[in-house]
Each structure stands twice: as structure tokens, then as C-alpha cells.
PASEBA-1860 file (N, C-alpha, C; in nm, 3 decimals):
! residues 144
1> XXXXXXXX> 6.347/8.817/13.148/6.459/8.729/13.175/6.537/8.782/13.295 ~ 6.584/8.686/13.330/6.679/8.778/13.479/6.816/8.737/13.462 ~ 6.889/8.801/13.512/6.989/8.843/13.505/7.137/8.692/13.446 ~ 7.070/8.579/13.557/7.164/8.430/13.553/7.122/8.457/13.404 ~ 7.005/8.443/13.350/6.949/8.399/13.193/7.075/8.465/13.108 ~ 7.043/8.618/13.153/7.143/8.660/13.021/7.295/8.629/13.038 ~ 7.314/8.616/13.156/7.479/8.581/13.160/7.489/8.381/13.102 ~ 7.412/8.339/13.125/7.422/8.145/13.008/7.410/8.189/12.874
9> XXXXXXXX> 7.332/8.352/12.811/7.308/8.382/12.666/7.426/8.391/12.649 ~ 7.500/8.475/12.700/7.627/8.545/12.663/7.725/8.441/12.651 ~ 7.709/8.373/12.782/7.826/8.242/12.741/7.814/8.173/12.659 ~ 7.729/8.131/12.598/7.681/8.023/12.526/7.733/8.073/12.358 ~ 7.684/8.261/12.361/7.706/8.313/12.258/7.881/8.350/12.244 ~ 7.955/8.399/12.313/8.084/8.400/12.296/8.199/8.322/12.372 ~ 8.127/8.234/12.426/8.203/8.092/12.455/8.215/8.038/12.293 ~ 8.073/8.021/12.231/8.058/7.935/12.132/8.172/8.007/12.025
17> XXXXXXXX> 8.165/8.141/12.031/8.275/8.230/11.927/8.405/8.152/11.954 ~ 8.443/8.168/12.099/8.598/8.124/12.124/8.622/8.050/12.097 ~ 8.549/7.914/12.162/8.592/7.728/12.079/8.570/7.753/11.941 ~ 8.510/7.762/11.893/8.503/7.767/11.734/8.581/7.817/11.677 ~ 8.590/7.978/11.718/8.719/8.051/11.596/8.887/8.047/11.651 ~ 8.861/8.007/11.757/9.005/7.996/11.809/9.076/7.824/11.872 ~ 8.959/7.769/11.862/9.008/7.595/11.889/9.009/7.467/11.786 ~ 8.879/7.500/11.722/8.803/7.417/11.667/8.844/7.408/11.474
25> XXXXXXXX> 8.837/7.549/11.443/8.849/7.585/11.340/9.031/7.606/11.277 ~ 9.089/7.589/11.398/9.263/7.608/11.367/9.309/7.432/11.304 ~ 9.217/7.332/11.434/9.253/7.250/11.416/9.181/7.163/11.331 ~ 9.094/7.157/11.314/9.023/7.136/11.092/9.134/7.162/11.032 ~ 9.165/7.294/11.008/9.285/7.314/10.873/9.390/7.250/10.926 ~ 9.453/7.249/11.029/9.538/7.096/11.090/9.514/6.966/11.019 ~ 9.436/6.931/11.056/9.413/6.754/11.071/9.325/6.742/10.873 ~ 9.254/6.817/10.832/9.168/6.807/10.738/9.253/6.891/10.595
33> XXXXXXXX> 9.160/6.789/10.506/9.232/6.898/10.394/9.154/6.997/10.387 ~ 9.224/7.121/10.365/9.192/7.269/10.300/9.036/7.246/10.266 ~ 8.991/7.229/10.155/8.871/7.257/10.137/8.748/7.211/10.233 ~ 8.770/7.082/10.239/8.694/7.042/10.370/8.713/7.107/10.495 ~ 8.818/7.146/10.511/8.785/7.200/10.681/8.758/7.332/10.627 ~ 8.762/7.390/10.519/8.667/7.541/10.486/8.520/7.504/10.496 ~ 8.522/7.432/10.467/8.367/7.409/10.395/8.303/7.327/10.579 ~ 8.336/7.251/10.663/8.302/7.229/10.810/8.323/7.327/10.868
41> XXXXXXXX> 8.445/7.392/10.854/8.444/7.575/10.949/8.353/7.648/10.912 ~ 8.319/7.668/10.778/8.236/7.771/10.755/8.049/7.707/10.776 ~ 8.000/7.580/10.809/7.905/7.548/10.858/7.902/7.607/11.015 ~ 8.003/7.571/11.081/7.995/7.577/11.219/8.019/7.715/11.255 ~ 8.065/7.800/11.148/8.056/7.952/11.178/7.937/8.015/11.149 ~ 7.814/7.933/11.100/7.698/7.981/11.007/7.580/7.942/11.126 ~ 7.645/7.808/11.206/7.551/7.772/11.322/7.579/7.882/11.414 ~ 7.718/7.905/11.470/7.736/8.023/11.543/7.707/8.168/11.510
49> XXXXXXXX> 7.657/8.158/11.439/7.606/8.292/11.356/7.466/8.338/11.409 ~ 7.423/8.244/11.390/7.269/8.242/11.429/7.249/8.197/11.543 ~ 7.322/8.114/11.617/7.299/8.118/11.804/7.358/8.284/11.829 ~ 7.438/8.362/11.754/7.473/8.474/11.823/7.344/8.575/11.776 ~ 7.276/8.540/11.670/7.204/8.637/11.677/7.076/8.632/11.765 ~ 7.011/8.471/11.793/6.930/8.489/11.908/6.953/8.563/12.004 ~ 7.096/8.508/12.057/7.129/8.529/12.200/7.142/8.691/12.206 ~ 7.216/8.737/12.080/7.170/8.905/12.124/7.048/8.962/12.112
57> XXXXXXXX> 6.967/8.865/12.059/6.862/8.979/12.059/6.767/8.962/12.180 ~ 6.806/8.829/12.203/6.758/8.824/12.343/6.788/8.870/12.459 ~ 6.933/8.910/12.448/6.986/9.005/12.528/6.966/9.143/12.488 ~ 6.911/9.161/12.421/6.914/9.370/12.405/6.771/9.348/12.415 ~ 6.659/9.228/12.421/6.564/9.284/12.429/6.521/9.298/12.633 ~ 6.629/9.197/12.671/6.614/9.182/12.837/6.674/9.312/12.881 ~ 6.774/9.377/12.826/6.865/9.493/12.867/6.737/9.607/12.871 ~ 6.652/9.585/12.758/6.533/9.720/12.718/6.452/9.710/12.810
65> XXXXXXXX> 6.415/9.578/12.883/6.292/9.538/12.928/6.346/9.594/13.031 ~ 6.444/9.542/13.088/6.490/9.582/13.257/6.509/9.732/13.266 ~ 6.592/9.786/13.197/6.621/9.967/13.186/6.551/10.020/13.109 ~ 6.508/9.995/13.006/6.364/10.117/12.961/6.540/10.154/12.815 ~ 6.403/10.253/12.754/6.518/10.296/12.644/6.647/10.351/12.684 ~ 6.578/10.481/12.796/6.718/10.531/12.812/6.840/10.523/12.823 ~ 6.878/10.364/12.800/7.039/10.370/12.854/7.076/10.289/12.702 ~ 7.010/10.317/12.627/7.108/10.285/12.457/7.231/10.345/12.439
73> XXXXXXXX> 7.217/10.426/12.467/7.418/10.484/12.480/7.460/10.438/12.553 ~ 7.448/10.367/12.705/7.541/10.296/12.741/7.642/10.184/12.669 ~ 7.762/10.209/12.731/7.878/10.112/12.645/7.814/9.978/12.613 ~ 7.795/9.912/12.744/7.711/9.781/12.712/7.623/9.720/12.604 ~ 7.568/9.846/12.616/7.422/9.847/12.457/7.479/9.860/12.344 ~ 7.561/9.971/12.367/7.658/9.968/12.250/7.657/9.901/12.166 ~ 7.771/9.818/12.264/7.886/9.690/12.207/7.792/9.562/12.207 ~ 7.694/9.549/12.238/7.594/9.424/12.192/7.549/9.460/12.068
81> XXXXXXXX> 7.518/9.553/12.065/7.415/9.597/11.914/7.505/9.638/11.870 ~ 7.648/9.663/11.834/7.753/9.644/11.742/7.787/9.492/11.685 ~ 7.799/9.411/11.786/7.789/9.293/11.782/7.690/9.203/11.740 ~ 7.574/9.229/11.756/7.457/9.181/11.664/7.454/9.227/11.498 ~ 7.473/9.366/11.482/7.518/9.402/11.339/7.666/9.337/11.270 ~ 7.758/9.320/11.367/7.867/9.229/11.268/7.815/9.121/11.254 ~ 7.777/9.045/11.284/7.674/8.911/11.277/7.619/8.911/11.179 ~ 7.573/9.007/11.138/7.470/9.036/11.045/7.555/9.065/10.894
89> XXXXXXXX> 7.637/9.129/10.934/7.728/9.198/10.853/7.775/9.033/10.773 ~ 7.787/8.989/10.853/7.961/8.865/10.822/7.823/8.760/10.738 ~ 7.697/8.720/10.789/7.619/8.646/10.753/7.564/8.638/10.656 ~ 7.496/8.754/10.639/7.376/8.796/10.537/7.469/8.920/10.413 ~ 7.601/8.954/10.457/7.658/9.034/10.338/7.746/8.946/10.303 ~ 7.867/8.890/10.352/8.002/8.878/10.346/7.998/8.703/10.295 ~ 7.930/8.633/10.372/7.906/8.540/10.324/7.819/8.480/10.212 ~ 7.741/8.556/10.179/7.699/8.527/10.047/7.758/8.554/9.909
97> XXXXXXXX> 7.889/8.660/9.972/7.957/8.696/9.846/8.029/8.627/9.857 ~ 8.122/8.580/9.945/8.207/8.466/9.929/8.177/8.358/9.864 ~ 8.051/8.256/9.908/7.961/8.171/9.858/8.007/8.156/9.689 ~ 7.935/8.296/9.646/7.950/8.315/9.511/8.079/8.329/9.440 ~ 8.171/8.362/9.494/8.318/8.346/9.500/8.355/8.188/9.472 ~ 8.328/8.142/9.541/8.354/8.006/9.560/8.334/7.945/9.441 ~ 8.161/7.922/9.389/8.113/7.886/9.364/8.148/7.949/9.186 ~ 8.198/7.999/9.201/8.259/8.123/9.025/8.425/8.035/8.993
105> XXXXXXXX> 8.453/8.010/9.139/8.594/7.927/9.070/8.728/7.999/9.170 ~ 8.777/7.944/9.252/8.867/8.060/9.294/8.979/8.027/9.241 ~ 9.034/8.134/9.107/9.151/8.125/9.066/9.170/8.264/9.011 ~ 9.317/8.350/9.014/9.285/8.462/8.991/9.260/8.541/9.069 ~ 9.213/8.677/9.002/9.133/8.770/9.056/9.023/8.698/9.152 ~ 8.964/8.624/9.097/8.839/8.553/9.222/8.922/8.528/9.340 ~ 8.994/8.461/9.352/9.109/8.430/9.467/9.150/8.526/9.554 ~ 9.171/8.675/9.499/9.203/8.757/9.543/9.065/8.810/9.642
113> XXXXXXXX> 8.996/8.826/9.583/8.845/8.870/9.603/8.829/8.825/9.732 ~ 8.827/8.682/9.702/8.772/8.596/9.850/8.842/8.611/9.957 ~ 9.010/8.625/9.922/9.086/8.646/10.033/9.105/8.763/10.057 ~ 9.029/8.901/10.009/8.985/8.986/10.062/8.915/8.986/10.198 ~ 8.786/8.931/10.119/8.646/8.922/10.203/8.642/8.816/10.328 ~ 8.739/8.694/10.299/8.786/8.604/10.398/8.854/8.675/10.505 ~ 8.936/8.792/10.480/9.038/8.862/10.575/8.966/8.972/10.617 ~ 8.849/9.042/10.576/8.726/9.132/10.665/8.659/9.010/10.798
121> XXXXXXXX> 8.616/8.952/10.696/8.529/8.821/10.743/8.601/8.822/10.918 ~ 8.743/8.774/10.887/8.811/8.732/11.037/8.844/8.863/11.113 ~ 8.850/8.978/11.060/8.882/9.113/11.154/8.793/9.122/11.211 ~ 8.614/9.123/11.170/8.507/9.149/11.190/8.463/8.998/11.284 ~ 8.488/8.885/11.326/8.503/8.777/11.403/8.555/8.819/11.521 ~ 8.717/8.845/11.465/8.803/8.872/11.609/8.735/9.004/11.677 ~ 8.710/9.119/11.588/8.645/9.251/11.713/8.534/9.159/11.777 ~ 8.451/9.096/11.734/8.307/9.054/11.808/8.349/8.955/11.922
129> XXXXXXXX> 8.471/8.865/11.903/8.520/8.837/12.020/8.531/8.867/12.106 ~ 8.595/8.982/12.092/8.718/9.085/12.203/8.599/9.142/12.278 ~ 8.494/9.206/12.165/8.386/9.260/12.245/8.280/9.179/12.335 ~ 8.256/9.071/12.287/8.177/8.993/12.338/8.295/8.900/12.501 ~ 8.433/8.912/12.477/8.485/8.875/12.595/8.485/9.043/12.679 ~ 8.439/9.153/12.631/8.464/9.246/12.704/8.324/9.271/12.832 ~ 8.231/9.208/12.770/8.090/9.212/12.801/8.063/9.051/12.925 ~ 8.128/9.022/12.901/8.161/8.882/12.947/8.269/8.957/13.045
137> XXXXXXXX> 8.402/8.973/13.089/8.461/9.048/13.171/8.401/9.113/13.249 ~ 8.290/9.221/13.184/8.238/9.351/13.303/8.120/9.359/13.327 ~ 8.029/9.260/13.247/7.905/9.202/13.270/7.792/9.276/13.157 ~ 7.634/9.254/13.200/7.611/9.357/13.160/7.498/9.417/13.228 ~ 7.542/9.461/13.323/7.431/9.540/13.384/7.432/9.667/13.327 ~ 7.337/9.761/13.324/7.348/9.891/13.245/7.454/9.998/13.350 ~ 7.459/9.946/13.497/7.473/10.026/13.639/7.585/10.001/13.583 ~ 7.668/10.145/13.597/7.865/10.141/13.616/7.887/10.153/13.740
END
């Protein structure tokens, strides 16, 4: 892949973060009732989930191809493959327990639970943002 490629991945992948968790998803719980705009936010966070995990892996596998192993400690590599693991994290852990949360009744202790895991859920969103606008800011060539 060359270089334009991975910079449309990246946009595509934390453009799609920004409209969604910061445009899209404020204004659902606006205009929609509560459960429904949970239940449309949390689809469109499940699509963005999985465009972010292509797009990184398509990006850490173009980063490997172009520089060779050696530069995995670079910040860049880093913070992508941090970012591919919260993805992972929020998808395949966090959301299935919620799911089941849901799906158990939220009243109570369950209530509590979810708005636990709902309030990881969004810390672990907003860092992948910040990081993914940080990568987006300074690019990612491996060269400082």
C-alpha cells in the first residue's frame, strides 16, 4: 500500500470515530428516545468497530511491509496497535457483557454494572480518538 492508501485508512477509520461518537451519537439521544438511540448508537459503534479494525490492520500490516519489524517501538506503532486492541477490547469484551446486561434487565445492581462498563466503554472510545486524531495530526511515517 502506499502511503495516500494509508492516510484514506486512517481517515475513514477516525473520521468515522469523530462523526459517530461526537456528532451523530449526541444527537440520537437528542431527537430519539433513550432506548432506541442506545440500541442505533450502539449498531453504528459495532459498524465502526470493525471498519477500525480493518483499517488498522491494514495499516500495521503496510507500516511492517514498508519498515521491516524494527520500528515496533516506534510511537506510531505503538499507538495503532494500542488502538487496534481497544477495539478489540470495547468489541469482543465490553460489549458482550453489556449485551448481557441488557438483556438480564437493567434495574438495580444490573444498572449499575452497565453504567460501569458503559463509562469504560466511553474512556476507552475517547483515548482511541485522541490517539487516532494524534496519528492523523503527525502522520504515520515511522521517520521522526
Amino acid at each position: 500500500m502506499t502511503l495516500i492508501s494509508d492516510r484514506l485508512l486512517l481517515t475513514l477509520w477516525v473520521g468515522g470515530m469523530w462523526i459517530i461518537g461526537y456528532v451523530v451519537a449526541p444527537v440520537l439521544f437528542k431527537m430519539l428516545e433513550r432506548q432506541l438511540a442506545g440500541s442505533v448508537a450502539g449498531q453504528l459503534f459495532t459498524i465502526m468497530s470493525y471498519i477500525g479494525l480493518v483499517c488498522g490492520i491494514l495499516l500495521l500490516t503496510s507500516m511492517i511491509y514498508r519498515t521491516g519489524f524494527e520500528n515496533l517501538l516506534q510511537w506510531r506503532v505503538v499507538v495503532l496497535i494500542s488502538m487496534i486492541v481497544i477495539v478489540i477490547i470495547g468489541q469482543f469484551v465490553l460489549q458482550p457483557m453489556m449485551a448481557e446486561l441488557k438483556a438480564a434487565g437493567l434495574s438495580g445492581d444490573i444498572r449499575a454494572q452497565f453504567g460501569r462498563l458503559h463509562g469504560i466503554s466511553s474512556v476507552l472510545f475517547m483515548i482511541n480518538s485522541l490517539a487516532g486524531l494524534a496519528l492523523v495530526v503527525f502522520g504515520l511515517s515511522t521517520k521522526d
